[in-house]
C-alpha positions as CSV (number, residue, x, y, z in Angstrom):
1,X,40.9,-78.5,-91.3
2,X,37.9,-79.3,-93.7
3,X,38.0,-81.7,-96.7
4,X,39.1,-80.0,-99.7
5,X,37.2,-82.9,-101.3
6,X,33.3,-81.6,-102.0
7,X,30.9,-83.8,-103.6
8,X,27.4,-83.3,-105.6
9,X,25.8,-85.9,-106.0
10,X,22.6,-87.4,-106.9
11,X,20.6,-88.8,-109.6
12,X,21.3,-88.8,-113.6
13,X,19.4,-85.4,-114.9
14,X,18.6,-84.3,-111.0
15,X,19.9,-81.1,-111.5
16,X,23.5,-80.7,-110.4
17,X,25.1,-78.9,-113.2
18,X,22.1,-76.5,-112.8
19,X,22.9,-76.6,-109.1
20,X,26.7,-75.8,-109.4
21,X,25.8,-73.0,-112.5
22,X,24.0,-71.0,-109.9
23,X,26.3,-71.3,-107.3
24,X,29.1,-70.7,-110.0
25,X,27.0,-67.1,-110.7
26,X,27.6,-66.2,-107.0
27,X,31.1,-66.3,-106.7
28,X,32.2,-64.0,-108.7
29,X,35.1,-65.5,-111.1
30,X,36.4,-67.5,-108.1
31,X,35.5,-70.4,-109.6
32,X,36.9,-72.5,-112.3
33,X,36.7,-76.1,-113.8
34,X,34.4,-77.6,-116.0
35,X,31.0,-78.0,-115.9
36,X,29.4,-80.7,-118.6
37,X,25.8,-79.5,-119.5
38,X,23.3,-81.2,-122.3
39,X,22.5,-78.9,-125.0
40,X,19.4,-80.4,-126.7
41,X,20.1,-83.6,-125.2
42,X,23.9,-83.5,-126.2
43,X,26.5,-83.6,-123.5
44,X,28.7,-80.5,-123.9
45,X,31.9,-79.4,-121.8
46,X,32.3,-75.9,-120.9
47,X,35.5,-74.3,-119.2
48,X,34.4,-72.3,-116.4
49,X,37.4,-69.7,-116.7
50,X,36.5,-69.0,-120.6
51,X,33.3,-70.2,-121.0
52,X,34.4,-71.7,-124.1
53,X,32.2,-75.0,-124.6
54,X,32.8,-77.9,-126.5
55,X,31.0,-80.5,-128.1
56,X,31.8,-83.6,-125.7
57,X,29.0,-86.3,-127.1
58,X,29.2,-87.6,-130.7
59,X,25.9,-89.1,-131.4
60,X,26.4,-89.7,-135.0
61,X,29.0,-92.4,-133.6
62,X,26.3,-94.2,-130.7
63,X,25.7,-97.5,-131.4
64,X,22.4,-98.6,-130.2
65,X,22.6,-99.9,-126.7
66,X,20.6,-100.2,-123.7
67,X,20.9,-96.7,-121.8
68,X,23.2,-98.7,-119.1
69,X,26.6,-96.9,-118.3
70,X,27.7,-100.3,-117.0
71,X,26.9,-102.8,-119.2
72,X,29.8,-103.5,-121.9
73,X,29.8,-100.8,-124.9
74,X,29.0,-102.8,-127.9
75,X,31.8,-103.3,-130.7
76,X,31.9,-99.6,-132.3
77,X,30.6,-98.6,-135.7
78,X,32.7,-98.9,-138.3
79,X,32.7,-95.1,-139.3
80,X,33.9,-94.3,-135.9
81,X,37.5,-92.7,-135.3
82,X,40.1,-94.0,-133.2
83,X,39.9,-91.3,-130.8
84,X,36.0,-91.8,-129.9
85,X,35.5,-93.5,-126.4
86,X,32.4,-95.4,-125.9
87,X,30.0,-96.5,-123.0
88,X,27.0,-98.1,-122.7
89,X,25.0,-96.4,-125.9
90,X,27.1,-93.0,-125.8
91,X,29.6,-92.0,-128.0
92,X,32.3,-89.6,-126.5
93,X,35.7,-87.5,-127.9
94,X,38.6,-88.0,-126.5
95,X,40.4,-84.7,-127.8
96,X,37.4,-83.1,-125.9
97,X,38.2,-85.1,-122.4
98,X,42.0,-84.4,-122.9
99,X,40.9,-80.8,-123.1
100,X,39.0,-80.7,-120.1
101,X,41.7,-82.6,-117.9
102,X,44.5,-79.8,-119.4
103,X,41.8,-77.6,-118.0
104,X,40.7,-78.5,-114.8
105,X,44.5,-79.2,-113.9
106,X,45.4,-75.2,-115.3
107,X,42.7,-73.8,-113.1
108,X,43.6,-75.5,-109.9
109,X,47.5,-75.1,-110.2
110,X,47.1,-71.3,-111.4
111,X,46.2,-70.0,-107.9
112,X,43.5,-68.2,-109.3
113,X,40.4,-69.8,-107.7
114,X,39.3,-70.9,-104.6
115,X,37.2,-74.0,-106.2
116,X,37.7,-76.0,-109.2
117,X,34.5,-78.3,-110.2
118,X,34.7,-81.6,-111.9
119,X,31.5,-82.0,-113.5
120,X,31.0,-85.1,-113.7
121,X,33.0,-88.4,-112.5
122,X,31.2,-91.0,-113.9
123,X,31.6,-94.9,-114.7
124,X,34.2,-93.9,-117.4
125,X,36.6,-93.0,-114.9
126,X,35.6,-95.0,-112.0
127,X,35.2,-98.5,-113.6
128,X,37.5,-98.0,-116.7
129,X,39.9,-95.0,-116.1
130,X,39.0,-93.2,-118.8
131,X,37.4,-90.1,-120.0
132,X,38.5,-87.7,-116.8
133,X,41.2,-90.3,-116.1
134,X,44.6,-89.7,-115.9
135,X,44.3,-86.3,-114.8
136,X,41.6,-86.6,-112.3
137,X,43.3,-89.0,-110.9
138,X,46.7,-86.9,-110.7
139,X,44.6,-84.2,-109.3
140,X,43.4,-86.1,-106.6
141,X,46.8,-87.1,-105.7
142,X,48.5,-84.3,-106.0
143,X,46.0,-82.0,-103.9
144,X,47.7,-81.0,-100.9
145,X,50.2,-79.0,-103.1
146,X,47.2,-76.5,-103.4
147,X,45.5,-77.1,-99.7
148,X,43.7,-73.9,-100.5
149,X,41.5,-74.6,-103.2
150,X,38.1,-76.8,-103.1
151,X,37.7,-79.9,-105.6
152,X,33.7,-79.8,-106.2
153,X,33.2,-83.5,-108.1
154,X,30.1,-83.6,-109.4
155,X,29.4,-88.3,-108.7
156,X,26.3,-90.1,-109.7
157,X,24.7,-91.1,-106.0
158,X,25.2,-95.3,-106.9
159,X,29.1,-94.8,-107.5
160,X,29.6,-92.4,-104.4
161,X,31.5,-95.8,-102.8
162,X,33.0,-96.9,-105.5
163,X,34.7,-93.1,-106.2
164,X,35.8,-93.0,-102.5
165,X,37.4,-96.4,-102.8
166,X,39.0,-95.8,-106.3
167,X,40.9,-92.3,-105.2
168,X,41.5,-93.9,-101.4
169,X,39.5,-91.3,-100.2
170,X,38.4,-91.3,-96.2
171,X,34.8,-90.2,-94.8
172,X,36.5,-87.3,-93.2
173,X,38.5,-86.1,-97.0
174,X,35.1,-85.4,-98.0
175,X,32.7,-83.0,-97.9
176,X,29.1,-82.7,-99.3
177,X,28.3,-79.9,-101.3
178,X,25.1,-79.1,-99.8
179,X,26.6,-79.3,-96.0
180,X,29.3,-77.0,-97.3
181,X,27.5,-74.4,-99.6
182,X,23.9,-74.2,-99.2
């Protein structure tokens, strides 16, 4: 059996999203998920099913920061709302991550798609279970109730390790996406 576990990974602004949105265009609504592109260097989130997009980075809210994910976010800004997550120098909505868990979890339990991409899993949810997290995490563990359908996660190259290790994942659950698909 092959892992239903694909990754793409690779450098910050390397091209993946662009990557997966061509190989999205040639499967022909078989494919759903999110994909997170930046708009005018804004980080949207954009249901793959729908194609409705949402605004996923507040930068009215960043503090100033130095552009490490891992470093600790400084204290927020006092005009910033309860439900705005922060990391590093990045400001980001929580409505808009509980969104895209409720949609990545829809897609891969409807049966209507061979491939659900995660795009991306990032520090937030490997080093502070947040953003993707719970519902990534469920996903991951509830996967072999839907054997059929590929999880594409989209993982920064430098937390590869550190994702396999958080969701107990084995060499051999894994795939890479350009093995698998190109």
């Amino acid at each position: 059996m092959s892992a239903q576990v694909v990754l793409l990974s690779g450098d910050v602004h390397s091209g993946k999203t662009t990557l997966l949105s061509a190989w999205i265009a040639h499967r022909a609504g078989r494919v759903g998920g999110v994909l997170a592109p930046d708009v005018d260097d804004v980080r949207y989130v954009k249901s793959i099913r729908t194609s409705e997009s949402r605004q996923l980075q507040l930068p009215q809210f960043s503090p100033a920061a130095p552009d490490d994910c891992n470093a600790p976010s400084p204290s927020a800004p006092d005009n910033a709302p309860p439900d705005v997550v922060f990391i590093g120098k990045y400001a980001f909505s929580r409505q808009v991550f509980n969104w895209a868990q409720d949609t990545i979890a829809s897609d891969f339990f409807s049966g209507d798609f061979d491939a659900v991409v995660v795009d991306e899993i990032g520090p937030l949810e490997v080093n502070r279970a947040q953003g993707l997290e719970p519902g990534f995490g469920d996903l991951i563990a509830r996967r072999s109730e839907r054997p059929d359908v590929k999880i594409v996660v989209v993982v920064r190259q430098k937390l590869v390790a550190a994702f396999k290790a958080k969701y107990q994942l084995r060499d051999e659950d894994v795939a890479d996406f350009r093995v698998v698909y190109e």
